[in-house]
N, C-alpha and C positions, 0 to 999 in steps of 0.2 A: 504494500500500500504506500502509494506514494504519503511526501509530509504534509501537501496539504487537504488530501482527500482525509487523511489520521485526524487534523484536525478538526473539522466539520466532523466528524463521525465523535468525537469527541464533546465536541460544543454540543451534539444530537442529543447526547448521552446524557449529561450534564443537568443542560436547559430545558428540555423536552421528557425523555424517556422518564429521569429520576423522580420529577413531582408527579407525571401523571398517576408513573405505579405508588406514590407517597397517598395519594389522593384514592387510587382504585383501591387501596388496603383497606380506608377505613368504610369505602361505598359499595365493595363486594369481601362482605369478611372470610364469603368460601373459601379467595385466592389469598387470603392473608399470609397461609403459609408458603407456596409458590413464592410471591414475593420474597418474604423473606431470605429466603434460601438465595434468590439473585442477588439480593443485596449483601448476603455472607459470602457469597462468590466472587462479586465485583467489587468488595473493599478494597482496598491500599495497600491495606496492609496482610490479606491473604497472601498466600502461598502461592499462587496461580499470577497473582498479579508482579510478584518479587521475581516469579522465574523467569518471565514475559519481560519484566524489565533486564534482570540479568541480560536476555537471548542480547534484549535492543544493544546495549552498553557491549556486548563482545563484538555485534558485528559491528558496529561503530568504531570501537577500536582497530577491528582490522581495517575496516574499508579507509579511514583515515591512513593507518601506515602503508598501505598498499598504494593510495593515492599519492601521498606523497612520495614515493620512493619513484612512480610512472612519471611523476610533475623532473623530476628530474635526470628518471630516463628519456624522457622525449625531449629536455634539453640535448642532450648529448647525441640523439641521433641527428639532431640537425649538422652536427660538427662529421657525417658521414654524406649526407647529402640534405639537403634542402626538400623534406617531407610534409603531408598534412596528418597530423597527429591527432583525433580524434578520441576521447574518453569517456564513456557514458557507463550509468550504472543500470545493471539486468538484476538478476541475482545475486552477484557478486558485482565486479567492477569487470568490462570489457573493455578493450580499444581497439578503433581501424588505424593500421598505416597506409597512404598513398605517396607513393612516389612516382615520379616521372621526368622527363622534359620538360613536359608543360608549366610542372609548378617549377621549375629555375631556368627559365629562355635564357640565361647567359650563362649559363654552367652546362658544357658537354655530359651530357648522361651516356652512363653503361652498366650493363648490368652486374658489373661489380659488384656497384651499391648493394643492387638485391643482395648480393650474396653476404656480403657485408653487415647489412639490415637483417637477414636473418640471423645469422649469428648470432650478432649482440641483444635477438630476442627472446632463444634458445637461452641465452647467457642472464638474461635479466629474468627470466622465468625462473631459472633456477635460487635466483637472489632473491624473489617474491616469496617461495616456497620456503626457502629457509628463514625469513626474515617474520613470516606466517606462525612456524613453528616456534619460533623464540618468544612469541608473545605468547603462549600459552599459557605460561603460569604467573600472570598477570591477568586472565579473562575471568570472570565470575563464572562464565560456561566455558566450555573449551572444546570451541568450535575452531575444527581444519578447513584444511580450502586444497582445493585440488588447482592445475593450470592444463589449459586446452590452449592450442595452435593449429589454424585451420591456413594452411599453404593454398591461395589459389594460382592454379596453374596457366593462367589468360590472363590478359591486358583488361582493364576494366572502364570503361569511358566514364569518367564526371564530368557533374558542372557544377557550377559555384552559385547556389543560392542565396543570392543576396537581402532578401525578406528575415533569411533566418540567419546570414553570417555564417555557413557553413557550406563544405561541399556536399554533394549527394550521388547517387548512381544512375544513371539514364541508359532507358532502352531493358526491352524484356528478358534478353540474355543474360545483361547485367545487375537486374533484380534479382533472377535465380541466387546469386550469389547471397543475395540477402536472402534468400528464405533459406539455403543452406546454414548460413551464420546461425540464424533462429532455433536450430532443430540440431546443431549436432552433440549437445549437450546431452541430449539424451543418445546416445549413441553406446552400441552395445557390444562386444565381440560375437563371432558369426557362429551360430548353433547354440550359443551360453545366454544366460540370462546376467552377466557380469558384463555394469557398467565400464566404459573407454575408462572415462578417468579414475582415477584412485588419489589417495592423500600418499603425499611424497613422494608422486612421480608427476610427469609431466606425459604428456598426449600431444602426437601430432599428426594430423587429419588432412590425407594429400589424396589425390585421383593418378598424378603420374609417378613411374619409377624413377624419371629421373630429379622429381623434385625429393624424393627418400632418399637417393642413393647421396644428395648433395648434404640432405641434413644426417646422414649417417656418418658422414665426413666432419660435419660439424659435431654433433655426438662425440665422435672416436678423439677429434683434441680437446674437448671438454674432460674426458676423464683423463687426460692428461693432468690437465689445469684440476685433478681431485675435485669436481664440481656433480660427476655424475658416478652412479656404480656402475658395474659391467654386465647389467642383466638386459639390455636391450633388446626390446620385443619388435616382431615384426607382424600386425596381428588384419586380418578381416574383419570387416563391419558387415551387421546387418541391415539391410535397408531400410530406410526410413520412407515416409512419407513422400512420394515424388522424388525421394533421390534414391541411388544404388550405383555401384564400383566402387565406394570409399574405402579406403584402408587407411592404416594408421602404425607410427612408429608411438613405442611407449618406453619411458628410461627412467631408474629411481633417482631422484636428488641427493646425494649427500648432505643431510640434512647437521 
């Protein structure tokens, strides 16, 4: 629920719901008990309402450190090339990167970059997840977080919305890619009922071999660099909704 739909539902609660049933208690005494019992439930100070708050306060916690640690990886990627950086919150915290020409006409583009850009997002994944786990014993609940990487393998046209100050995706090809983005969080291995992601590893969701065989490479110097273990998976997905061919590399973080 977003914060300000919480709040009107809140204000509803409040101003509205609490006098009417205040009032329906003493004008229908059958429900008196009924009442009651919501109003032992919906105290402040119950049980229900303390963990509800906990849940709020841990993911708060993280989504603050998570944020801030992306506020200054996507500084640093601009110091690889001149990107649009995107960061919006789902369930967790997601981000688009787009690179190109387009966004720096005076700076020669190659696909270096890409390869470069992925690296350091292989590399900062694994700094989320450890950075995740260290806050643990500091949360009142102690909630993990898993990370998902969805490699697409095509060129993707935007445009630059200027109503809203941000870029977007155009053309129906290129929408696909967002309905893919939406759905592969639910993503499963092929025959198993075992979700893609897991806590302490990272996921990455590609359609071509050759966009795996490049992050396999990146992989293989990461555990150099002691960042990852050596149990990397090479796994099938089951199909989803309108999509099918995906697969996916999965690698634990040294946490």
């Amino acid at each position: 629920m977003e914060g300000e739909e919480a709040l009107q539902l809140e204000d509803f609660i409040s101003n509205v719901a609490t006098p009417l049933l205040q009032r329906l208690k003493f004008t229908h005494p059958l429900a008196s008990d009924s009442i009651d019992t919501y109003f032992f439930n919906s105290d402040y100070n119950d049980p229900a309402h303390k963990h509800r708050k906990f849940l709020e306060q841990s993911m708060q916690t993280i989504n603050i450190a998570i944020n801030q640690y992306l506020d200054l990886f996507s500084n640093e990627l601009q110091q690889i090339y001149t990107c649009y950086f995107e960061k919006f919150r789902t369930d967790g915290v997601d981000y688009d990167i787009y690179i190109g020409q387009l966004l720096a006409p005076d700076k020669p583009f190659d696909l270096l970059y890409v390869k470069n850009l992925r690296l350091w997002q292989l590399k900062s994944m694994a700094a989320v997840a450890k950075l995740t786990h260290s806050l643990l014993p500091l949360l009142p609940i102690q909630l993990q977080t898993t990370q998902l990487i969805f490699t697409h393998p095509n060129t993707i046209d935007i445009s630059f919305r200027y109503d809203e100050r941000r870029f977007d995706v155009k053309g129906a090809y290129n929408i696909r890619y967002q309905v893919i983005k939406k759905r592969i969080d639910k993503a499963t291995i092929k025959n198993t009922d075992e979700h893609l992601t897991q806590v302490g590893k990272i996921a990455i969701i590609y359609f071509n071999q050759k966009d795996a065989d490049e992050y396999i490479q990146f992989i293989q110097y990461l555990q150099q660099e002691n960042l990852h273990e050596d149990d990397i998976e090479e796994l099938e997905l089951e199909n989803l909704q309108g999509i099918s061919g995906l697969k996916a590399l999965r690698i634990s973080v040294k946490l």
